[in-house]
N, CA, C and O of each residue as an XYZ file, in Angstrom:
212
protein
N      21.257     -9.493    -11.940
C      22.402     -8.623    -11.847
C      22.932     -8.461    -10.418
O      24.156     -8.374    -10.322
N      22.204     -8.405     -9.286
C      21.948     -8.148     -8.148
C      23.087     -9.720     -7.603
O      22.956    -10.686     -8.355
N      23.956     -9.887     -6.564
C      24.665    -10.931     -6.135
C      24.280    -11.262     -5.194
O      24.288    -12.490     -5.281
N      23.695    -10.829     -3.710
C      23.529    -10.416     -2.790
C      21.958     -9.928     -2.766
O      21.492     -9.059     -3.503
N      21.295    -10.609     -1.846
C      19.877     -9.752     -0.755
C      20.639     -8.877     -0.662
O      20.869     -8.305     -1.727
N      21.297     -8.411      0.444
C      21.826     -7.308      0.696
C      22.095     -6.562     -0.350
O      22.442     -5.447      0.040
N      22.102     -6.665     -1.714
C      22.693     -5.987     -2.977
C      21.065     -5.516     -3.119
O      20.814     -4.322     -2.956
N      20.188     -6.269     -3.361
C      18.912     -5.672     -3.958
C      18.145     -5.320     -2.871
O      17.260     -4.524     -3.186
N      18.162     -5.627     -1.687
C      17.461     -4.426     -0.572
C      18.149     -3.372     -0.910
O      17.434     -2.572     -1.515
N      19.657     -2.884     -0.733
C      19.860     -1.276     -1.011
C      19.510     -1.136     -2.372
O      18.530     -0.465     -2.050
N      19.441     -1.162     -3.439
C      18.918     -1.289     -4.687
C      17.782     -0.496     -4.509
O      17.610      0.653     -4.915
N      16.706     -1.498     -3.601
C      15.212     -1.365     -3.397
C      15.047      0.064     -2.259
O      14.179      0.937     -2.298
N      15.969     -0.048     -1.477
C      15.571      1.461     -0.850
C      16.261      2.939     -1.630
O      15.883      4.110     -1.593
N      17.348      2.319     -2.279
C      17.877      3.904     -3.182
C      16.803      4.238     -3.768
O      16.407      5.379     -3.532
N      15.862      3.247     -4.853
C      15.020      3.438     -5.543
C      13.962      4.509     -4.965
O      13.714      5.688     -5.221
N      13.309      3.275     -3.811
C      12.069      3.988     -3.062
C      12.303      5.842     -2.675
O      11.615      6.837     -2.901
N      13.499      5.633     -2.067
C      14.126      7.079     -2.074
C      13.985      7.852     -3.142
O      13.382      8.921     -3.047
N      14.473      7.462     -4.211
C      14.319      8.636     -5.454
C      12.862      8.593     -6.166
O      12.481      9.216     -7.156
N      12.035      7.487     -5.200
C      10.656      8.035     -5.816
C      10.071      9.044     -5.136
O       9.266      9.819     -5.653
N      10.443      9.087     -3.948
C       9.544      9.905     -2.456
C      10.429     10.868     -2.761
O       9.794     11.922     -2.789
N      11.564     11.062     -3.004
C      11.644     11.957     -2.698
C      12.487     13.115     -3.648
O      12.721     14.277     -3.317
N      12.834     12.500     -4.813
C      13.128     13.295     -5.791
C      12.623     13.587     -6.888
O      12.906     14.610     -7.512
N      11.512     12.401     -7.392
C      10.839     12.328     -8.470
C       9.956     13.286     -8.409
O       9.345     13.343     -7.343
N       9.634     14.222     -9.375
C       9.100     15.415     -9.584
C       7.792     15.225     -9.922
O       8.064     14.747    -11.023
N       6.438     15.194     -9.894
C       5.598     15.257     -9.900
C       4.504     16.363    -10.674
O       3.859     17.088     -9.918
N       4.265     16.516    -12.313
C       3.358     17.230    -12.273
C       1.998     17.611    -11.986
O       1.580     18.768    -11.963
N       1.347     16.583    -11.772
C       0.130     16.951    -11.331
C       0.041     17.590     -9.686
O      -0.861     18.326     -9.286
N       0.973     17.205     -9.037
C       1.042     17.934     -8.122
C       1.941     19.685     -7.486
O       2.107     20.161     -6.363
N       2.315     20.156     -8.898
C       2.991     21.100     -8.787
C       4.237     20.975     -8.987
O       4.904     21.948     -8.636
N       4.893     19.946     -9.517
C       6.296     19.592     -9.931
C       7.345     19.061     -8.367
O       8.542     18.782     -8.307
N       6.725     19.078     -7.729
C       6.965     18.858     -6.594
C       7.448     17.140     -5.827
O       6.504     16.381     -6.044
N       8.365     16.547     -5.201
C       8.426     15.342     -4.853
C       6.752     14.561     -4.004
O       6.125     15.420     -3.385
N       6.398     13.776     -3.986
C       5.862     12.899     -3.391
C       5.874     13.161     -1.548
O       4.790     13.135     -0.965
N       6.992     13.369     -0.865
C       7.340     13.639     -0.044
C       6.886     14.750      0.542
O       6.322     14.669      1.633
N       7.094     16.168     -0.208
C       6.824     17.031      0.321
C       5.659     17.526     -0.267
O       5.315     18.689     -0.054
N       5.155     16.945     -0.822
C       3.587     17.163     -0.906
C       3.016     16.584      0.454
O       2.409     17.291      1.258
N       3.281     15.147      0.650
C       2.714     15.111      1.924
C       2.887     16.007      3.098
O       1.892     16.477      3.651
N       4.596     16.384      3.688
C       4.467     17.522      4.095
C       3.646     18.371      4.445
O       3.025     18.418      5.507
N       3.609     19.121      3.512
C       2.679     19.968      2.829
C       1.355     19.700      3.324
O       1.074     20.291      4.367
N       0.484     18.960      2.834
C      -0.332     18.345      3.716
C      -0.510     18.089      4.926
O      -1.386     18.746      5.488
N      -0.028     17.436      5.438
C       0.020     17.343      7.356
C       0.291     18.843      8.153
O      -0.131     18.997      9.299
N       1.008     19.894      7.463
C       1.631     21.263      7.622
C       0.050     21.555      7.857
O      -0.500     21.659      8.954
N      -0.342     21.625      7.025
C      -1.802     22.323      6.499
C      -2.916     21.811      7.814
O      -3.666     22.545      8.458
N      -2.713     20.185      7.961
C      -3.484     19.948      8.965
C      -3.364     20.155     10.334
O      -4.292     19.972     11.122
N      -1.779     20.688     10.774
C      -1.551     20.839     11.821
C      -2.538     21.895     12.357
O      -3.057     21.536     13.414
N      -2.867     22.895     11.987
C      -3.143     24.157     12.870
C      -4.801     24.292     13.133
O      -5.424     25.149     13.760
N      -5.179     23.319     12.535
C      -6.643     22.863     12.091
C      -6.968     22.039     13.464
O      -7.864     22.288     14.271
N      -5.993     20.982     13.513
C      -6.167     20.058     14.729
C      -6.156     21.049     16.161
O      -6.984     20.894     17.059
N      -4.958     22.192     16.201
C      -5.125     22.747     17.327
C      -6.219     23.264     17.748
O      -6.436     23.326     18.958
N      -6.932     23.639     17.011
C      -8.205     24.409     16.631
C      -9.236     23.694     17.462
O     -10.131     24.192     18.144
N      -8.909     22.323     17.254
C     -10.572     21.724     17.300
C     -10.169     21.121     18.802
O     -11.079     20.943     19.612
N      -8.876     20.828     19.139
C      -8.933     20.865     20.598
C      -8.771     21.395     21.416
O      -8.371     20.808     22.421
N      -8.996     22.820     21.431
C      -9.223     23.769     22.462
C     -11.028     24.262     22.092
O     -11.598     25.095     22.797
């Protein structure tokens, strides 16, 4: 369907996009992929300050 590389690379990144970052997730709280990680690294930030002082 695709005419163009250039047609199915943007294809391939709209996609990737609406997996990271819109696709809803229940096992993780209904939440995107994305901001679960977030979420995660958030969590690890204040932990790291911690351990280097």
């Amino acid at each position: 369907p695709w005419k163009t590389v250039e047609a199915v690379e943007l294809a391939t990144l709209e996609w990737v996009t609406w997996f990271n970052h819109q696709r809803l997730l229940e096992p993780i709280g209904y939440i995107p992929p994305a901001e679960a990680e977030e979420r995660y690294y958030s969590q690890l930030a204040p932990q790291a300050e911690y351990a280097c002082t």
